[in-house]
N, CA, C and O atoms as a GROMACS GRO file, in nm:
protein
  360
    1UNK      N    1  -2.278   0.878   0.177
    1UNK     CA    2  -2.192   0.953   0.264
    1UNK      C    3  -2.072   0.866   0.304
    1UNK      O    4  -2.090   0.751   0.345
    2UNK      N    5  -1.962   0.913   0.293
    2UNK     CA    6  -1.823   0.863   0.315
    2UNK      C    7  -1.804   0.825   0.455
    2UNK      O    8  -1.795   0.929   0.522
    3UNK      N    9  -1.795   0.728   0.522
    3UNK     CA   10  -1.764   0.649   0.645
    3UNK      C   11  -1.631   0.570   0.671
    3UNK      O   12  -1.630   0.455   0.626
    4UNK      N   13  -1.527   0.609   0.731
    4UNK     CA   14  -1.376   0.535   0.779
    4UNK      C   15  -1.429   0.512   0.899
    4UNK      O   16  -1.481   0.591   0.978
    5UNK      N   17  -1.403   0.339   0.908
    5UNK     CA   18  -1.410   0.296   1.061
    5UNK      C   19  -1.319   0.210   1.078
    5UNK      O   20  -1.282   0.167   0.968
    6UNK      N   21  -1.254   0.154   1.181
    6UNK     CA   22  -1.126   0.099   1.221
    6UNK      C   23  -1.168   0.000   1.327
    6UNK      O   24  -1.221   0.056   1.423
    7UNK      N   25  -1.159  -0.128   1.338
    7UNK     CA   26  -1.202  -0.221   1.379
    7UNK      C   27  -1.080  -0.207   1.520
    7UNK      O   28  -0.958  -0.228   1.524
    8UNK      N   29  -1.204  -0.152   1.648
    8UNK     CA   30  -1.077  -0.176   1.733
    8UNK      C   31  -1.007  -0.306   1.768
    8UNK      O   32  -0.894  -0.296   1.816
    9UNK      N   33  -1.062  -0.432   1.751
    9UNK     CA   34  -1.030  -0.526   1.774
    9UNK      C   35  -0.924  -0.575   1.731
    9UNK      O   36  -0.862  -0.676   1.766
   10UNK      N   37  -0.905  -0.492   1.644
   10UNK     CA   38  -0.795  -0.550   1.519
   10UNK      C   39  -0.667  -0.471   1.474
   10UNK      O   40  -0.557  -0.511   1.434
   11UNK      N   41  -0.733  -0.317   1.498
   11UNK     CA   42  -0.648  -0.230   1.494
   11UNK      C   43  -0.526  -0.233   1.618
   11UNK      O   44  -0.537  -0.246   1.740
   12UNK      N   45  -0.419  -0.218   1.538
   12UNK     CA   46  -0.265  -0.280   1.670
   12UNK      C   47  -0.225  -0.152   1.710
   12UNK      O   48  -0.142  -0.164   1.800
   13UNK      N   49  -0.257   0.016   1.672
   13UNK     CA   50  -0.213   0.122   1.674
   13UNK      C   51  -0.102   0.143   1.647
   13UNK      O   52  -0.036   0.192   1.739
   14UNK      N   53  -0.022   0.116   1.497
   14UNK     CA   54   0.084   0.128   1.444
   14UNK      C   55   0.106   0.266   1.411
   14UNK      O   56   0.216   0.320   1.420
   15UNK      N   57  -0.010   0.331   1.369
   15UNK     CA   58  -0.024   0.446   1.313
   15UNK      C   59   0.018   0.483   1.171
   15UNK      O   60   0.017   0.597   1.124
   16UNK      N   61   0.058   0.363   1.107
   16UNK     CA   62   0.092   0.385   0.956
   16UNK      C   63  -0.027   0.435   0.831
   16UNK      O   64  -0.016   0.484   0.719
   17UNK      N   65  -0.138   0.397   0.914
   17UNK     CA   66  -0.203   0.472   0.827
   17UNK      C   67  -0.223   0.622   0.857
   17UNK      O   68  -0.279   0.684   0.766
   18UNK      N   69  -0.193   0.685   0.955
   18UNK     CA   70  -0.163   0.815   0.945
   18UNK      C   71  -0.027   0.866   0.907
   18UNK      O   72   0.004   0.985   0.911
   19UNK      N   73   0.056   0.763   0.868
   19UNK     CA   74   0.219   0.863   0.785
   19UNK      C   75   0.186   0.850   0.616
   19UNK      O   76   0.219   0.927   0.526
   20UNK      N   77   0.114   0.731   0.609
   20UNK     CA   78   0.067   0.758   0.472
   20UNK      C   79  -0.089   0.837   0.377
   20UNK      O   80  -0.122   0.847   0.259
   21UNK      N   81  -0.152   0.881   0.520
   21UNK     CA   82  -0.258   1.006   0.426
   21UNK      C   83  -0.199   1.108   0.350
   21UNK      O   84  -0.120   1.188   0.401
   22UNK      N   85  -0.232   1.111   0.232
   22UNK     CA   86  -0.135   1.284   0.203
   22UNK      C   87  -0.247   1.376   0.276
   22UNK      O   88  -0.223   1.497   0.287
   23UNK      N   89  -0.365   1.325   0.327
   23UNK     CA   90  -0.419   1.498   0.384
   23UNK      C   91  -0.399   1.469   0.531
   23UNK      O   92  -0.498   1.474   0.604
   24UNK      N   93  -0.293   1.441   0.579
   24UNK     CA   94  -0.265   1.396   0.750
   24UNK      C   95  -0.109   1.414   0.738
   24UNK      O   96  -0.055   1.346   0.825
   25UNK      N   97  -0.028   1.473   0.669
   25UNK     CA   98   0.093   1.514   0.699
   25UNK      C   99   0.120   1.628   0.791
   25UNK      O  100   0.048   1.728   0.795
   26UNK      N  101   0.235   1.609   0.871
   26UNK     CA  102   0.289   1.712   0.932
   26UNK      C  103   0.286   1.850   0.832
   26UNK      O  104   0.350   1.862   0.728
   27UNK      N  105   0.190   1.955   0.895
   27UNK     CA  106   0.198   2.075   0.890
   27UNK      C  107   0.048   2.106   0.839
   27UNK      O  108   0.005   2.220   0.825
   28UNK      N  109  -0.030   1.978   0.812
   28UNK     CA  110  -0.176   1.981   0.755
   28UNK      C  111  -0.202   2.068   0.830
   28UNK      O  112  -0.117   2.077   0.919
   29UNK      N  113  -0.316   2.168   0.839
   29UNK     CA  114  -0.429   2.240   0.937
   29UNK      C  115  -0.530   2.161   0.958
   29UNK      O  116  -0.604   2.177   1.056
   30UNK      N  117  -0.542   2.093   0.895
   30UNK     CA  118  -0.665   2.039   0.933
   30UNK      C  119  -0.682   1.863   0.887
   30UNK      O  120  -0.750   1.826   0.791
   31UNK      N  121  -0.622   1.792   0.955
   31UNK     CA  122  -0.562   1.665   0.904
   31UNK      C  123  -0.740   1.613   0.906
   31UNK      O  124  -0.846   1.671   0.932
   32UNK      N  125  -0.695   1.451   0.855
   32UNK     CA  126  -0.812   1.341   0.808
   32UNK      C  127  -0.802   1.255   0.941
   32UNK      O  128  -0.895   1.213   1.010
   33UNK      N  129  -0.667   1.240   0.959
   33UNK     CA  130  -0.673   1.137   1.124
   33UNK      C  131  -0.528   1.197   1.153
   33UNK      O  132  -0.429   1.230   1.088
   34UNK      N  133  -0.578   1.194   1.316
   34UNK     CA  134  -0.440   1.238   1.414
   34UNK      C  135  -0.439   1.081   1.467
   34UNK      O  136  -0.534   1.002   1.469
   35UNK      N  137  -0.288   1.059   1.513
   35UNK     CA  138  -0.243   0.993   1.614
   35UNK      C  139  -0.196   1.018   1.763
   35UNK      O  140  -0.086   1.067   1.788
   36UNK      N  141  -0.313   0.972   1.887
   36UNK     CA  142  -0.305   1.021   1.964
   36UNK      C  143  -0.170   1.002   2.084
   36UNK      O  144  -0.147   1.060   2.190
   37UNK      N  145  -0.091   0.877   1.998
   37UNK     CA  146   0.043   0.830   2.106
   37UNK      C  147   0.037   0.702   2.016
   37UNK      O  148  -0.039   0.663   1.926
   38UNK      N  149   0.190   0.635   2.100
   38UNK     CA  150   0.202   0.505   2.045
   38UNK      C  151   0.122   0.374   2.093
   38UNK      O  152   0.123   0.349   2.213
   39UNK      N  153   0.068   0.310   2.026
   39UNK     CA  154  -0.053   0.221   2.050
   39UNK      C  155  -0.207   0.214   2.043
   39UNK      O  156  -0.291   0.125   2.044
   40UNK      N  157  -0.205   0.362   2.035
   40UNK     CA  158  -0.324   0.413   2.039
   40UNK      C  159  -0.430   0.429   1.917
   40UNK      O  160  -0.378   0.489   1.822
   41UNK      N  161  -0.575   0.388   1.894
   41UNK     CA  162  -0.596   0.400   1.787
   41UNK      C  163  -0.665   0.515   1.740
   41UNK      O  164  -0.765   0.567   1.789
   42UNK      N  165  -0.574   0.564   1.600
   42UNK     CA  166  -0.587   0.632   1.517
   42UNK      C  167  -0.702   0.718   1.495
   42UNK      O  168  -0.783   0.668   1.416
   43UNK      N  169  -0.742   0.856   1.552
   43UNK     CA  170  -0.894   0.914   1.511
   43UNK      C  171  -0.896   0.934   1.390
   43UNK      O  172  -0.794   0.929   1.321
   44UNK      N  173  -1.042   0.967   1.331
   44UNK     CA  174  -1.075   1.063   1.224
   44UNK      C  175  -1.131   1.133   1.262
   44UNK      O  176  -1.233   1.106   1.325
   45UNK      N  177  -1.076   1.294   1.232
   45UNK     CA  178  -1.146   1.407   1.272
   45UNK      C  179  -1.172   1.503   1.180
   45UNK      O  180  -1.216   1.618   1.190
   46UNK      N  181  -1.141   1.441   1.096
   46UNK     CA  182  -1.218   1.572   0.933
   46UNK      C  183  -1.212   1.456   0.830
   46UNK      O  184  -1.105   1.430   0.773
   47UNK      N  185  -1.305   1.399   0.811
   47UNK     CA  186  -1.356   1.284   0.712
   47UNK      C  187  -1.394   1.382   0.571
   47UNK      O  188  -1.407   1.329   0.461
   48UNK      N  189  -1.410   1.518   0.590
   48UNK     CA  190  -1.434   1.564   0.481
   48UNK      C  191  -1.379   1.607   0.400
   48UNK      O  192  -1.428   1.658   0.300
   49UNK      N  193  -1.239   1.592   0.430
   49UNK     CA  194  -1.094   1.631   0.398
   49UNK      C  195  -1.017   1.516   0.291
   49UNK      O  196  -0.922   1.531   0.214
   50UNK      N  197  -1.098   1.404   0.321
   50UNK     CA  198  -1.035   1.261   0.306
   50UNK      C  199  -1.076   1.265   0.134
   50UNK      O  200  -1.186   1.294   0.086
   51UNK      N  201  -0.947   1.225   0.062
   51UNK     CA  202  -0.985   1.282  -0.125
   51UNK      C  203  -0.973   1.101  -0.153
   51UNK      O  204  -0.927   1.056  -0.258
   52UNK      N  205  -1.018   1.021  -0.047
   52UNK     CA  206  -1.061   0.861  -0.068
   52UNK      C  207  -0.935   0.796  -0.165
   52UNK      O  208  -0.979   0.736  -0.263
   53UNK      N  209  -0.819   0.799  -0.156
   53UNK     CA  210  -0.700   0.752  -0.228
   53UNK      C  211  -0.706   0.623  -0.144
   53UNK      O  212  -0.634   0.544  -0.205
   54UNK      N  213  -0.756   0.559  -0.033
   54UNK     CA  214  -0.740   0.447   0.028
   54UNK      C  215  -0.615   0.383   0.092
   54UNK      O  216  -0.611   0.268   0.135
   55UNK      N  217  -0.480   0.502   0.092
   55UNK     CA  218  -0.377   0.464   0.100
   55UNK      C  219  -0.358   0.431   0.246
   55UNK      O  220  -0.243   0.397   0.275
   56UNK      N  221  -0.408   0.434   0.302
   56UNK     CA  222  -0.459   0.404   0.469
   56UNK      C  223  -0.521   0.226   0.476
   56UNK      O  224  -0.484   0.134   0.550
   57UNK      N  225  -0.597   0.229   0.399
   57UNK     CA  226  -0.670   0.060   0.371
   57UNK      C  227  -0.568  -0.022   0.313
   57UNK      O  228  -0.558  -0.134   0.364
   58UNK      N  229  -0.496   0.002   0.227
   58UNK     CA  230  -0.399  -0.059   0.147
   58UNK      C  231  -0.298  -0.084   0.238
   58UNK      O  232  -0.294  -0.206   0.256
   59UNK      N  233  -0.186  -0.004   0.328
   59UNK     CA  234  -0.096  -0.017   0.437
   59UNK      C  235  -0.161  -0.112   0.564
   59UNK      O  236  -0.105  -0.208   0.618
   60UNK      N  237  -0.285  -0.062   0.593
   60UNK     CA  238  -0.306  -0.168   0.753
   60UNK      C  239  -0.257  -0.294   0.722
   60UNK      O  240  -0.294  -0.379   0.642
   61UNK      N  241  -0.163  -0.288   0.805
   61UNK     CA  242  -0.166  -0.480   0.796
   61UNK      C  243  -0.228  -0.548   0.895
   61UNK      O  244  -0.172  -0.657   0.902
   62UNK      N  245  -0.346  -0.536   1.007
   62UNK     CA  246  -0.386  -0.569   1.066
   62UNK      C  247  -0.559  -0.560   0.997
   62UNK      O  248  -0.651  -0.616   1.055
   63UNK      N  249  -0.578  -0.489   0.880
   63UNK     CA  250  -0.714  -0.473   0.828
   63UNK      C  251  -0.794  -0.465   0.845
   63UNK      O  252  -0.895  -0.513   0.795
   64UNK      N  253  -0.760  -0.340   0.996
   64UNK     CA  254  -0.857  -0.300   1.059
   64UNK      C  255  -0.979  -0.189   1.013
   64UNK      O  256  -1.092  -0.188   1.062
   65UNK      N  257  -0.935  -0.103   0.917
   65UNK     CA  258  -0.995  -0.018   0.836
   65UNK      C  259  -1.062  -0.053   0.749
   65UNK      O  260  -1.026  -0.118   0.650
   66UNK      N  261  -1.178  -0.010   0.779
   66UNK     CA  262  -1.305  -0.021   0.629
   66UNK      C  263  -1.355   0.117   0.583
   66UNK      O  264  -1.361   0.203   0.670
   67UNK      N  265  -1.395   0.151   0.447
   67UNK     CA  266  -1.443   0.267   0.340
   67UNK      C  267  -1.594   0.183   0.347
   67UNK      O  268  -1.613   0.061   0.349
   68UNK      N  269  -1.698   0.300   0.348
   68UNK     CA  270  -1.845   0.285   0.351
   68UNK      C  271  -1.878   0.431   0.283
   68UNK      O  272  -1.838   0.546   0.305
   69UNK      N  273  -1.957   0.380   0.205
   69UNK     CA  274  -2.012   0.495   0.101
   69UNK      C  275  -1.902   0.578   0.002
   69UNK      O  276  -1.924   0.690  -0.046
   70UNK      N  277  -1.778   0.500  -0.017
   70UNK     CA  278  -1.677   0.570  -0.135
   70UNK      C  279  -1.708   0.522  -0.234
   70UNK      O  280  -1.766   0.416  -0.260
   71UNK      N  281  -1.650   0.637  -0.322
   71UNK     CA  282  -1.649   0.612  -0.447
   71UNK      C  283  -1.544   0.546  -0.487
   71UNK      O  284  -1.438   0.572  -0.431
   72UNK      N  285  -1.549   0.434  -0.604
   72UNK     CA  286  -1.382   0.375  -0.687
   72UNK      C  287  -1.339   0.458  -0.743
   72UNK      O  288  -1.416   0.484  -0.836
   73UNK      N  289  -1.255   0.523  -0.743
   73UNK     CA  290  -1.143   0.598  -0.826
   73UNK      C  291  -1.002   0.482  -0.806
   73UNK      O  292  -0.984   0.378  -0.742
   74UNK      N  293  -0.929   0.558  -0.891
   74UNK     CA  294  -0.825   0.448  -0.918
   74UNK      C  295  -0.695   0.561  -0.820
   74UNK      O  296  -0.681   0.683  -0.826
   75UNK      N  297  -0.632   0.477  -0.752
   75UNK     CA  298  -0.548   0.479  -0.674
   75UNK      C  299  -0.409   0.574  -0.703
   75UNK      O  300  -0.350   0.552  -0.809
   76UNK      N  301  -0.372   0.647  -0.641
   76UNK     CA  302  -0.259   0.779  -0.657
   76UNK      C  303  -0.158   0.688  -0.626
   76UNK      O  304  -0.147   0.588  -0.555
   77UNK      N  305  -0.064   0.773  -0.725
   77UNK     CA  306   0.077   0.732  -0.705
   77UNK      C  307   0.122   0.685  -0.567
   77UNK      O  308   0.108   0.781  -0.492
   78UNK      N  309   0.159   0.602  -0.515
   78UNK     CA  310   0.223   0.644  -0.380
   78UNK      C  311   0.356   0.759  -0.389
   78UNK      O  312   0.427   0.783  -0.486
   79UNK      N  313   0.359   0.806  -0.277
   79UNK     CA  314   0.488   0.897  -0.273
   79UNK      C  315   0.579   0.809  -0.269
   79UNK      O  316   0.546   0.690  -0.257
   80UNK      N  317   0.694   0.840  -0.276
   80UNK     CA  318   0.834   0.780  -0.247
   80UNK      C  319   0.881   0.827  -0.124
   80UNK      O  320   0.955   0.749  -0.063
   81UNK      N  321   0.856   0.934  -0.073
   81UNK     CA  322   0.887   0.989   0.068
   81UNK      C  323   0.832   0.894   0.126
   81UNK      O  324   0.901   0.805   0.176
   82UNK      N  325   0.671   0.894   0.135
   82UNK     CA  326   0.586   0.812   0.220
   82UNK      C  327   0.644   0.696   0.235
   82UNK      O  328   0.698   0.657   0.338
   83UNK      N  329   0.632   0.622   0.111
   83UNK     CA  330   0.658   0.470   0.113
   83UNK      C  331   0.793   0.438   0.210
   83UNK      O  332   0.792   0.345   0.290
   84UNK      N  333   0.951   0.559   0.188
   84UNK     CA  334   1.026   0.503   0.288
   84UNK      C  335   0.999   0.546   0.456
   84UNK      O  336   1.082   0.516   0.542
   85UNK      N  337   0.873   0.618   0.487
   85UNK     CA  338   0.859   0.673   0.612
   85UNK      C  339   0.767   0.541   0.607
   85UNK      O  340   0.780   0.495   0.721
   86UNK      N  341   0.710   0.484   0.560
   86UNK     CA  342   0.638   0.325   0.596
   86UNK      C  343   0.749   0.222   0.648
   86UNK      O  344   0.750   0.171   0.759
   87UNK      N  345   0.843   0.202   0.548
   87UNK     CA  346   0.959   0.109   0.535
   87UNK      C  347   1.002   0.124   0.659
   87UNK      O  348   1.015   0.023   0.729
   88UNK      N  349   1.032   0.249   0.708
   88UNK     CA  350   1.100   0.241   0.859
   88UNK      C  351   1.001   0.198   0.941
   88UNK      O  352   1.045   0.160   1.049
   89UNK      N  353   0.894   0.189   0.930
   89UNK     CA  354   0.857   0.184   1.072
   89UNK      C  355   0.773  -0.031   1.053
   89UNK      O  356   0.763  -0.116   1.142
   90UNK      N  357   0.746  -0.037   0.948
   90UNK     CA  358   0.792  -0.235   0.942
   90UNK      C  359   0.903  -0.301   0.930
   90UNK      O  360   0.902  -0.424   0.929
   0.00000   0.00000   0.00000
């Protein structure tokens, strides 16, 4: 069973790993993680939603996020949208 957990200790609440989920974009119905404000850390509230691209683990730069019980698949394109909605905000 698929498990995202986020090390609060570590986690800085940047929220970049919620601009880079593709199933947590503005207009989702039913996102993988909301951001509740600035600083704040990041929920998951539909883990079942999550299609495990890791693009959330890959961005933390604080490496606060760990995958428990995923499968390896090999890694999706990044967007180019995404990547410059990352760029702005490091």
């Amino acid at each position: 069973m698929l498990k995202i957990t986020r090390d609060e200790n570590y986690c800085i609440g940047c929220g970049e790993c919620v601009v880079v989920c593709p199933q947590s974009q503005p207009g989702t119905t039913v996102p993988v993680l909301i951001e509740e404000g600035p600083g704040k850390i990041p929920l998951v509230v539909h883990i079942e939603n999550c299609i495990q691209c890791m693009s959330c683990l890959d961005v933390c730069r604080a490496s606060a996020i760990h995958f428990e019980g995923a499968y390896l698949v090999p890694r999706l394109v990044i967007d180019t949208r995404l990547r410059a909605e990352v760029a702005k905000i490091l």
